[in-house]
C-alpha positions as CSV (number, residue, x, y, z in Angstrom):
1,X,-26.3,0.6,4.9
2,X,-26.4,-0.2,0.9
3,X,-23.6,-1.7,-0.1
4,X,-21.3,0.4,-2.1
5,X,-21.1,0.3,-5.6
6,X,-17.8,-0.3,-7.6
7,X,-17.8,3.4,-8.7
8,X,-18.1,4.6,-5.2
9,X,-15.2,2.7,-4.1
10,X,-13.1,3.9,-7.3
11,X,-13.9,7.5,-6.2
12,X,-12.5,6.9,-2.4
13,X,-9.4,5.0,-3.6
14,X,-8.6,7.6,-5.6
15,X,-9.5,10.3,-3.1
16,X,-7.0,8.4,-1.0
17,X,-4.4,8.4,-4.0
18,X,-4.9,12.3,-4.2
19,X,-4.0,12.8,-0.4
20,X,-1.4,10.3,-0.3
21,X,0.3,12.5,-3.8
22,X,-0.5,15.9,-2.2
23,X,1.4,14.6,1.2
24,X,4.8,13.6,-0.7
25,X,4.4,16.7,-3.0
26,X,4.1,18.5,0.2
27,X,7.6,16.6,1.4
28,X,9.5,17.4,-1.1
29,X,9.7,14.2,-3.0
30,X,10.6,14.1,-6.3
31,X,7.2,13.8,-8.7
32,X,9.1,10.7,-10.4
33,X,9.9,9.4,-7.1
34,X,6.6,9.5,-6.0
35,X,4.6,8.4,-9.2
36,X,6.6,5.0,-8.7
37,X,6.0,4.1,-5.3
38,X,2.2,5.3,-5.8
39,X,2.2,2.5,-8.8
40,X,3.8,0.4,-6.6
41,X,1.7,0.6,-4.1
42,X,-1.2,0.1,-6.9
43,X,-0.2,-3.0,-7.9
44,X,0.7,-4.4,-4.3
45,X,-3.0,-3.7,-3.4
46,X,-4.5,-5.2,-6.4
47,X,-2.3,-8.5,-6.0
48,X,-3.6,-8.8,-2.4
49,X,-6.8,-8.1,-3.4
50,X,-6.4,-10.8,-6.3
51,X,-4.7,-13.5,-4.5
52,X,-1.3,-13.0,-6.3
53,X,-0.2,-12.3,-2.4
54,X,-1.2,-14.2,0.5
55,X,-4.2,-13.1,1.8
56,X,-3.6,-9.5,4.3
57,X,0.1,-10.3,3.2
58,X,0.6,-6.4,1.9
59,X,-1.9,-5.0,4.4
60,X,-0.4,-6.4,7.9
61,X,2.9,-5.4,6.7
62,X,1.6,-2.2,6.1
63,X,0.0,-1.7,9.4
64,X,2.7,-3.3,11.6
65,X,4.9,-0.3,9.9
66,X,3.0,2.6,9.3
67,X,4.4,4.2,13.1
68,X,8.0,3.0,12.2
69,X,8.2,4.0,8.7
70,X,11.8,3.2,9.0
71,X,11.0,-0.1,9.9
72,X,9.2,-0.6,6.3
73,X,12.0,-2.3,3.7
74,X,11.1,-2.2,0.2
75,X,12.4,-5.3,-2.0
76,X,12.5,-7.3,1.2
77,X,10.3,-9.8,2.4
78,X,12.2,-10.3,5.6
79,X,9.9,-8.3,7.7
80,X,6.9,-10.1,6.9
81,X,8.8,-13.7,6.7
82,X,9.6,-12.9,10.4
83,X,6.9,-11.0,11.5
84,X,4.2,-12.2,9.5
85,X,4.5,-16.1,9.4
86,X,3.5,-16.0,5.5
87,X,6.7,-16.7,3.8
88,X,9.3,-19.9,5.3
């Protein structure tokens, strides 16, 4: 399988972006709301993906709470300094 290009992968993040948007549109939340958190989300991504975060730091969190939303704490880094082992 080629490798895909960097406009390929543009086109599926953003594909992802759109489905993401449509799903809290769907729920109700407000289009302010959501903008935010989708730019947040952005620029946690791209840090990882950078190195501003440790490496997986974003994406383990992420996974270890996307079946217990509830369980997902934004402004904290408690969950992943317990859970994760990444922070002291």
């Amino acid at each position: 399988m080629p490798a895909r290009s960097t406009a390929d992968v543009t086109e599926m993040a953003a594909a992802e972006f759109a489905t993401l948007a449509d799903s809290l549109r769907a729920r109700g939340v407000d289009p302010q709301r959501a903008a935010h958190f989708l730019m947040r989300l952005l620029f946690c991504l791209f840090a990882e993906d950078i190195g501003l975060l440790p490496p997986k730091l974003f994406s383990v969190l992420l996974e270890r709470t996307r079946r217990r939303p509830a369980d997902f704490k934004p402004g904290s880094h408690s969950q992943c300094s317990s859970d994760c082992g990444f922070f002291p």
